[in-house]
C-alpha positions in Angstrom: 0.0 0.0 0.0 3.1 2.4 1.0 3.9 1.8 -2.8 0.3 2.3 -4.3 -1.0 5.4 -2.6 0.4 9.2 -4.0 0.1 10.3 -0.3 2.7 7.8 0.8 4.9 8.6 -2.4 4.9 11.8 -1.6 5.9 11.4 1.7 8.7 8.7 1.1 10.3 11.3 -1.4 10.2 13.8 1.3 12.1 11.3 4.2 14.4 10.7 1.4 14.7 14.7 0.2 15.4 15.5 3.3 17.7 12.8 4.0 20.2 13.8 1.6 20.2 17.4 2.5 20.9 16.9 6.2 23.5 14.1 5.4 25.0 16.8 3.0 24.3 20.0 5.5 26.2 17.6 8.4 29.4 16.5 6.0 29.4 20.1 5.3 29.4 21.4 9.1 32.3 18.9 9.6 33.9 20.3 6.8 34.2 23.5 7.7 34.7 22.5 11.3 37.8 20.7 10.1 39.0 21.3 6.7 37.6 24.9 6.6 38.6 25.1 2.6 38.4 22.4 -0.1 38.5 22.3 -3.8 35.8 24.2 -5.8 34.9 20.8 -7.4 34.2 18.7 -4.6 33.0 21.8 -3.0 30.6 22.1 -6.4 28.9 18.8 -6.6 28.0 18.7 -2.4 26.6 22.2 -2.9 24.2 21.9 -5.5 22.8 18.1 -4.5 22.4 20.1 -0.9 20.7 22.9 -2.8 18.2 20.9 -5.4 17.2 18.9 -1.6 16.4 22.0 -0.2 14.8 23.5 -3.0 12.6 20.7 -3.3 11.4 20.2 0.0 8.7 23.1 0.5 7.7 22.3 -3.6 6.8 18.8 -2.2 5.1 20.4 1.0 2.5 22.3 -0.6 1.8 19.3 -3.1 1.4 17.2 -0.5 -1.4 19.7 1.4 -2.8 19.7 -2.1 -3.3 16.0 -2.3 -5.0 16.1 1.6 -7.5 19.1 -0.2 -8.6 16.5 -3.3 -9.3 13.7 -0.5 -11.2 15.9 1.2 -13.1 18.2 -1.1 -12.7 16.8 -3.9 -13.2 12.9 -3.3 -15.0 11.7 -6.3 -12.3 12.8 -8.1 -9.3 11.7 -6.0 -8.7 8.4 -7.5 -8.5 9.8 -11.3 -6.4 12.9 -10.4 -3.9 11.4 -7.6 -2.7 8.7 -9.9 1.0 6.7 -9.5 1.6 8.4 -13.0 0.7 12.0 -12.0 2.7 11.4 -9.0 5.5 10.3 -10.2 5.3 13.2 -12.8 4.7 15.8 -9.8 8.0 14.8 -8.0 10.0 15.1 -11.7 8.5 18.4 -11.6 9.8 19.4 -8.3 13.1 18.4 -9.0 13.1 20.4 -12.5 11.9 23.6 -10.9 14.4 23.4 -8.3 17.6 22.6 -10.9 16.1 25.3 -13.0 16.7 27.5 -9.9 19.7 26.3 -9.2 22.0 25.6 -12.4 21.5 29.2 -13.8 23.8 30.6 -10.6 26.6 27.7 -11.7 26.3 29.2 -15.7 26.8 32.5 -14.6 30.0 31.9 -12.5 31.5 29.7 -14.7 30.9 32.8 -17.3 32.1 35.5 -15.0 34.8 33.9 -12.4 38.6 33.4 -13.6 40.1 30.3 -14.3 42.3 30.0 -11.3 38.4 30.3 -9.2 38.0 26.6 -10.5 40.8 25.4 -9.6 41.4 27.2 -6.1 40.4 26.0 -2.3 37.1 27.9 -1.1 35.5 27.6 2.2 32.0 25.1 1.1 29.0 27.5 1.2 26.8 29.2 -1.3 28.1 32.5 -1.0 31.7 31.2 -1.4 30.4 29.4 -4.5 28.4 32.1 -6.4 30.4 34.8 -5.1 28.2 37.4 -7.7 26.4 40.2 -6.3 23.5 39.2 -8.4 22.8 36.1 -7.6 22.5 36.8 -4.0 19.6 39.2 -5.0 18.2 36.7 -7.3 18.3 34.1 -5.2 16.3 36.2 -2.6 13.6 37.4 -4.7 13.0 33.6 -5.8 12.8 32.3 -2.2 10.3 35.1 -1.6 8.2 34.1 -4.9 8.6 30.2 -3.7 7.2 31.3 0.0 4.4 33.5 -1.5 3.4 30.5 -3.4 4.0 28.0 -0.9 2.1 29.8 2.0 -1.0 30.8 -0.1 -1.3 27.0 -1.4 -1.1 26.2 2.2 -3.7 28.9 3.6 -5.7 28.0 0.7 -6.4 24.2 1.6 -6.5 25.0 4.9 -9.5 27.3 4.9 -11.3 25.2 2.0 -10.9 21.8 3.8 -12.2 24.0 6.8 -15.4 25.5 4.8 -16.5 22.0 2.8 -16.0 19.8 5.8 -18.5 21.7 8.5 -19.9 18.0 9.3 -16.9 17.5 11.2 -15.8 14.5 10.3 -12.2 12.7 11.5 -10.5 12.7 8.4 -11.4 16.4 7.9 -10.2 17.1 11.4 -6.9 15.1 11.0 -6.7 16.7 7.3 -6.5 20.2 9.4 -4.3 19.3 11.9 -2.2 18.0 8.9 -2.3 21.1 7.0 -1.3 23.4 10.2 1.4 21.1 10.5 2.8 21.6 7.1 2.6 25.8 7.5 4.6 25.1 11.3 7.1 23.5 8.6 7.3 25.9 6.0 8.0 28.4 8.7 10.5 27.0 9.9 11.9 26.4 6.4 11.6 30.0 6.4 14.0 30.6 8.8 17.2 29.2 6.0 16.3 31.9 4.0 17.4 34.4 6.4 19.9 32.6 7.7 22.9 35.2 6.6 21.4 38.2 8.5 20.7 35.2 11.6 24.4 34.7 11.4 25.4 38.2 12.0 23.1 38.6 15.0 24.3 35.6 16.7 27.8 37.2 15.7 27.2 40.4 17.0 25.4 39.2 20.4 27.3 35.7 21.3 30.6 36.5 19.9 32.3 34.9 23.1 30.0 31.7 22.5 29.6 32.5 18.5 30.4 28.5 17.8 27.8 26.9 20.2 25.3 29.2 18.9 26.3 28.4 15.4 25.9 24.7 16.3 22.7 25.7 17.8 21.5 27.4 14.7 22.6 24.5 12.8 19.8 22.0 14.7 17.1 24.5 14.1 17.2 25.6 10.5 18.6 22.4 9.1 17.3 19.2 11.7 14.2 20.2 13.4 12.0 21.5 10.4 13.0 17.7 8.6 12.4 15.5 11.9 8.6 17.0 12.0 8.3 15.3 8.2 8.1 11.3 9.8 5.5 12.5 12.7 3.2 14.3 10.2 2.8 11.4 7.7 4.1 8.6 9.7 3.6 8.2 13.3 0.2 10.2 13.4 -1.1 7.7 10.4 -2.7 4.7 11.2 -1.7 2.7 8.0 1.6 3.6 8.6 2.2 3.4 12.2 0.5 -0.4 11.8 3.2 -1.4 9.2 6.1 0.1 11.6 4.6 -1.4 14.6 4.3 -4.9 12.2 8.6 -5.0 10.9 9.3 -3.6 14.7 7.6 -6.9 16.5 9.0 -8.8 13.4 12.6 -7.8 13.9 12.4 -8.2 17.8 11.0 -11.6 17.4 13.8 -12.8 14.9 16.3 -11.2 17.4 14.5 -13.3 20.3 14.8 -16.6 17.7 17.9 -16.3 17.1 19.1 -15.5 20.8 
């Protein structure tokens, strides 16, 4: 069923989204923790995996509070709109929105930076990366069109699953409680995108303890927002939570067998 269902898809390809872009966010940390500078290459291919990751993971929010607003308003039509195809199609679409995001900064340095930048040791973030003025700006105006978006899709289900569902039923309820969980999320997603000017302020205000607090800023923009992912669609679902509860007694009792 995990396989067969567009809600389940969904949220596999967000554990696994966000999966990658903490394993990449932590090799980074230890990176610069460590090794401070490494090659522009190396430095190049864990940047923009980490990037599409990110990039993808409020896309496949808001399409997954979509799918919860067809189940619930629109459940006639559910079965011929939330197809394995379209799904599948949905998530290639994610991925292509966020390279098309992401590749044009790479194509613009690699037009405007010297040789020698290729070749050279950089410290492993974005702004070391795509050093360009521009892209900075650019890069801020789409994360504000990608939150505009994101925050009226959620607002928007929200409010409709709120207005078609007065009879109150539990799946409308839990489709609610669903929904406000995604926009909790999203705003902490929201809190990456200002993560430069966060930087400064816990430079300016905890200079004697600036590491800690960058550790600690660490945990909340990159960890927290991905652990909620597994407790929206996985522990709070009854499907789900009954297959997890099934492998768990299966695994203890093979332990116990073979003890």
């Amino acid at each position: 069923i995990l396989y067969l269902n567009p809600r389940y898809i969904l949220f596999i390809h967000l554990v696994l989204n966000d999966m990658i872009q903490v394993m990449l966010s932590s090799i980074l940390f230890v990176i610069i923790y460590t090794l401070y500078k490494i090659r522009f290459s190396i430095c190049c291919i864990i940047i923009l995996i980490a990037l599409f990751a990110t990039e993808n993971t409020p896309l496949n929010v808001a399409c997954m509070a979509i799918e919860c607003y067809i189940a619930i308003c629109l459940p006639l039509r559910h079965s011929g709109i939330c197809t394995i195809k379209n799904t599948l199609m949905l998530i290639g679409l994610i991925w292509v929105t966020s390279m098309s995001v992401v590749l044009p900064d790479l194509f613009v340095t690699l037009a405007t930076q010297p040789l020698d930048f290729f070749h050279s040791t950089i410290v492993c973030n974005r702004a070391s990366m795509f050093p360009n003025s521009i892209l900075v700006k650019k890069s801020s105006i789409i994360h504000s069109v990608f939150l505009v978006i994101v925050w009226f899709t959620i607002f928007y289900t929200y409010f409709r699953i709120l207005f078609t569902a007065r009879a109150a039923s539990k799946e409308s309820k839990k489709a609610r409680n669903t929904i406000i969980l995604h926009g909790f999320q999203v705003l902490l997603y929201m809190a990456k995108y200002v993560g430069p000017h966060l930087r400064d302020v816990i430079q300016q205000h905890f200079l004697v303890n600036y590491l800690d607090s960058l550790f600690a800023f660490y945990i909340i923009v990159h960890i927290l927002p991905r652990s909620i992912s597994p407790i929206i669609y996985g522990v709070r679902d009854e499907n789900f939570r009954q297959y997890l509860k099934r492998n768990m007694l299966c695994k203890c009792s093979f332990t116990k067998n073979n003890c």
